[in-house]
N, C-alpha and C positions, 0 to 999 in steps of 0.2 A: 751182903753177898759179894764175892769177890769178882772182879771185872774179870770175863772169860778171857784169853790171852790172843794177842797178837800177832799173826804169823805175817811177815814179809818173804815174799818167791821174786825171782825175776832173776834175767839173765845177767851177769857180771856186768857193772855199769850203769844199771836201772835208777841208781838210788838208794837202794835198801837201808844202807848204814846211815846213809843224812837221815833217808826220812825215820827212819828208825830209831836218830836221838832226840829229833824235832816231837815224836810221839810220846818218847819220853817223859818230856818235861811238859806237853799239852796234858794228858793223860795221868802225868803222875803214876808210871807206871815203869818198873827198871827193864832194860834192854839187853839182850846178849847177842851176840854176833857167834852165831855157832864155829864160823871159819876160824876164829880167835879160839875158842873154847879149846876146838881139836888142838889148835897150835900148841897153846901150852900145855895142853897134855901130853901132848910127843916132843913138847919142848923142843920144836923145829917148825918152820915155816911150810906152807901148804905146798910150795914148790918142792921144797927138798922133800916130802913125804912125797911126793910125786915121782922125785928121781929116784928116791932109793925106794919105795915100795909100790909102787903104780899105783895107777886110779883104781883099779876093783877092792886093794886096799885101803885107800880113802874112803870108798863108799862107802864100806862097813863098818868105816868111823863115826861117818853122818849117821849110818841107821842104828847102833847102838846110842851115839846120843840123845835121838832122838826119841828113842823107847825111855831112855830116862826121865826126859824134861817132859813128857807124857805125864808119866808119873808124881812129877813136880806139884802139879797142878794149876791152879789158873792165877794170875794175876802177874805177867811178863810181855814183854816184846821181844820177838825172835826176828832177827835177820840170816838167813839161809844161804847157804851156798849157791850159786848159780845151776848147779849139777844137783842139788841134793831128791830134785821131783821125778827126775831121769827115773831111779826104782818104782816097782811099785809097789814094794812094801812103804817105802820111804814117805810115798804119795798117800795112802792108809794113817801112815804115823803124823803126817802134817795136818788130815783134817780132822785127828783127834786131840790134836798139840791145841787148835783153837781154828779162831774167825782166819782164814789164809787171804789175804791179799798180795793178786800179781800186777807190777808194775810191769806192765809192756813198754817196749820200747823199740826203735826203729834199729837197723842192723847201722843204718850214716852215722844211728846218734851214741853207739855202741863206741865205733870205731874214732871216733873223736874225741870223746872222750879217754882212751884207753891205749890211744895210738902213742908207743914211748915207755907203756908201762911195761918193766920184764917182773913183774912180781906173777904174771897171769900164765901159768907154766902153759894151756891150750893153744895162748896164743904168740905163742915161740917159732911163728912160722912163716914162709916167705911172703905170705899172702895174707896178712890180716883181716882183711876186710870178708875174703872170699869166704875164710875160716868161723868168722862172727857168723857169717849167711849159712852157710850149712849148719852149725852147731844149733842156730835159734827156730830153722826149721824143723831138726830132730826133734827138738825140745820142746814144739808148741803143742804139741797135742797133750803132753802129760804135764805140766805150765795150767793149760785151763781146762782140764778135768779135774785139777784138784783145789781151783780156786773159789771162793764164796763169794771176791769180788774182783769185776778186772781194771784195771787203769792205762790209762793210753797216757803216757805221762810225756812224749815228747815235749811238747810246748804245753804243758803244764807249771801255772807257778809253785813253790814249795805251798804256799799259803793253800791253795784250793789242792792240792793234794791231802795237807792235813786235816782241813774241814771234811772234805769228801771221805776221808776213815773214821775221824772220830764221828760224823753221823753213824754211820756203818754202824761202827761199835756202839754205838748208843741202841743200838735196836736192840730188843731182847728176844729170844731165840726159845720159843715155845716149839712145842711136837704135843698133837691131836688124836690121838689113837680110838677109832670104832671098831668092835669086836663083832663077834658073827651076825650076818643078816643086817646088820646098818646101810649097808651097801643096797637091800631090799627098801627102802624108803621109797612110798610113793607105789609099792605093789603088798606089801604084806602090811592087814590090820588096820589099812586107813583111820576106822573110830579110835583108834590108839594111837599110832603113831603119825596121823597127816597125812594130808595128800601131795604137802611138798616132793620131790626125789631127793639123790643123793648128791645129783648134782648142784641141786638150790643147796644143799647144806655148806659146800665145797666154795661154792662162788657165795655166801654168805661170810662166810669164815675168811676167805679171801680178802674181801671189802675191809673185814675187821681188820686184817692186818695192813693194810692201805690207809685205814685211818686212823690208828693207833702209832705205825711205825714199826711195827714187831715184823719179827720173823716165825710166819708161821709153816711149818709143815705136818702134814695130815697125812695117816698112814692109818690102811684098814687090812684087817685081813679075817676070815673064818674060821683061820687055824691057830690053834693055841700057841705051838711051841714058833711061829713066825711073829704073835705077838711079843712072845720073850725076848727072840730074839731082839726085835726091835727097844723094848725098854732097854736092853743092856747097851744098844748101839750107843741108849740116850748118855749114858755112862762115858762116853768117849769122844762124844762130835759136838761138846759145847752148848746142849740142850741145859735149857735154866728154865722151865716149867713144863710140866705134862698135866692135859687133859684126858682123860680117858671114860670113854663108856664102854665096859668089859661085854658088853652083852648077856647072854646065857650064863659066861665065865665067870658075872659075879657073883654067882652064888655058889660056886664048888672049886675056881679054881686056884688052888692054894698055892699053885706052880706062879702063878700072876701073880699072885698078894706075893711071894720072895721075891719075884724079879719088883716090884715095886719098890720094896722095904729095901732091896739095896740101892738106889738112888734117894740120894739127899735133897733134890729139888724140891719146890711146892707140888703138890699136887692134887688133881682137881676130878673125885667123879662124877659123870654125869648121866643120867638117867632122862628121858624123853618124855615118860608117862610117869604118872605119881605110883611109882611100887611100891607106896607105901598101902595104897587101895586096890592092888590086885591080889591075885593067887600068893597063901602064903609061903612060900618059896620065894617068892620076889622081894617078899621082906627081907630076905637076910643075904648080904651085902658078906663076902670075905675079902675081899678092895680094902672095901672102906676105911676099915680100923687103921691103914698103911696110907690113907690118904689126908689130904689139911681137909679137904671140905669134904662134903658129898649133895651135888643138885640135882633135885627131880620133879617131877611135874611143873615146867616150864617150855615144853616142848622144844624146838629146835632153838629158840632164844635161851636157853638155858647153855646153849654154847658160849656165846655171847658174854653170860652172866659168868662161867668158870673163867672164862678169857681175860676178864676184868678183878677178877678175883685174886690171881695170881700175879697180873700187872701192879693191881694197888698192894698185895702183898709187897711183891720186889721193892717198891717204892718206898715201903715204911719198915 
C-alpha cells in the first residue's frame, strides 16, 4: 500500500521547501513545491502573476491544482504556498490531498529570515515586519483548522523536525464506524450486547490506538445516508482501514454494501453477539461480501480483534 501523501502549510519562511526535501530523501517519497508547479505553467514567476493578474487570480491557481494532485493520489510531498489555506475550498482540498502538517513560526523569525527578499510580492511594503503580523494573524485560524499536525518550529532542529513527521506518518489512519443503536450499549439487551456503555467502547478503542500508534477515529450515526456519507469521506481524508458494524443495516442495506465496494482499503465487520445464533435475519450479512473479514461473537473485544486485523493486514 502506498504511503498516504505529505502536505506541508505554513506561512512564507516556515521551512516548507527544506523540510520538504529533507522528507524526501527520509521518506523516499518525491516532493513538489506547488508555488513552482503554478510558475512554470504560466511560465512566469509568482510575482509577475501577481502584478499582472492579482491574487484572486493566483488563488484559483492553487485551487485548481490542488483538485488535481487530489486526484493523483497518494504517495508525494507537497509544499504549499503560504496563502494557499486562506480559501476554504482550498482547506477541504488539502485535508483530502493527505496527512497536512503546519510549521508555525514566530512573526521575528518570519521577518529575518525574509528581510531583503523582493521575490515575496506581500511583502513589498514599507513595514515588513508589521506586514508578517497582520497577514499571520489573519491566517491562524484557517492554518490550524486544517492541520492534522501542528509544529512550533522556531528553535526546532531540522533533525527533530523530520523525526517528529515521519513518526506522524508512520501512524496508520483507521475510521470505526457503529450503525444504529450502538450508541445504546450499556441500556438496550444487556444479555446480548453487555453491560459496558458506549463510552467504555470509545475509551477502549482509544487506549488501542495509544498502544499501537494508529490514528483512530470513531464515527456513529442511526442514519443510513450519514453513514455513507461518512464511508465516501473515507475516500478523500487519507483513511487506510475501516471497521465497521453496520447494525440493522447489515442485513438490507445495499446502499452501504456500494458505499463500501467503492473504497479499496481493508476492511473489517464487526458484530458484538454471535448472529450467527440468533434470529434468522441476522444470519445474512449484505457488508460482508464487500468486506476482508467479518467478526462476531467476541463482544466488545472483537474491536480490538478487527483493529489488529487490518494493522497486521497493512503490515504484510
Amino acid at each position: 500500500m502506498k504511503r498516504r501523501n505529505l502536505v506541508l502549510i505554513g506561512f512564507m519562511g516556515s521551512g516548507k521547501t527544506s523540510v520538504g526535501l529533507k522528507m524526501s530523501y527520509r521518506l523516499r517519497m518525491p516532493v513538489e513545491d506547488t508555488d513552482k508547479l503554478i510558475e512554470r505553467r504560466e511560465q512566469c514567476s509568482i510575482s509577475q502573476i501577481f502584478a499582472r493578474e492579482g491574487e484572486a487570480y493566483f488563488r484559483r491557481l492553487e485551487t485548481e491544482l490542488l483538485a488535481e494532485l487530489v486526484k493523483r493520489g497518494r504517495g508525494a510531498i507537497y509544499s504549499v504556498g503560504g496563502g494557499t489555506p486562506v480559501l476554504p475550498e482550498n482547506r477541504e482540498l488539502l485535508r483530502q490531498l493527505g496527512k497536512v502538517v503546519l510549521l508555525r513560526v514566530r512573526p521575528e523569525t518570519v521577518y529575518e529570515r525574509l528581510k531583503g527578499d523582493t521575490t515575496r510580492p506581500l511583502l513589498q511594503c514599507q513595514d515588513p515586519l508589521c506586514r508578517i503580523q497582520e497577514l499571520m494573524e489573519s491566517r491562524r485560524e484557517a492554518y490550524e483548522s486544517c492541520a492534522d499536525v501542528i509544529l512550533d518550529v522556531d528553535h526546532m532542529e531540522m533533525e527533530d523536525i523530520i523525526k517528529t513527521i515521519e513518526k506522524e506518518m508512520s501512524k496508520m489512519k483507521l475510521l470505526v464506524i457503529n450503525g444504529p443503536n450502538i450508541n445504546f450499549l450499556g441500556i438496550r439487551e444487556k444479555s446480548i450486547y453487555g453491560a459496558q456503555d458506549y463510552q467504555y467502547l470509545l475509551d477502549m478503542i482509544q487506549k488501542k490506538a495509544q498502544e499501537t500508534g494508529s490514528d483512530i477515529t470513531v464515527f456513529q450515526s442511526n442514519h443510513e445516508g450519514a453513514i455513507i456519507d461518512r464511508i465516501q469521506q473515507a475516500y478523500f481524508d487519507g483513511t487506510e482501514g475501516i471497521v465497521i458494524n453496520p447494525g440493522a443495516f447489515t442485513h438490507y442495506s445495499y446502499a452501504i454494501r456500494d458505499a463500501l465496494a467503492s473504497i479499496t482499503v481493508p476492511k473489517v465487520e464487526i458484530h458484538i453477539s454471535d448472529i450467527t445464533k440468533r434470529e434468522e435475519f441476522r444470519k445474512v450479512s449484505v457488508t460482508a461480501p464487500v468486506c476482508d473479514r467479518q467478526i462476531y461473537g467476541m463482544g466488545l473485544a472483537g474491536y480490538l480483534k478487527a483493529i489488529d486485523t487490518i494493522l497486521y493486514q497493512n503490515e504484510n
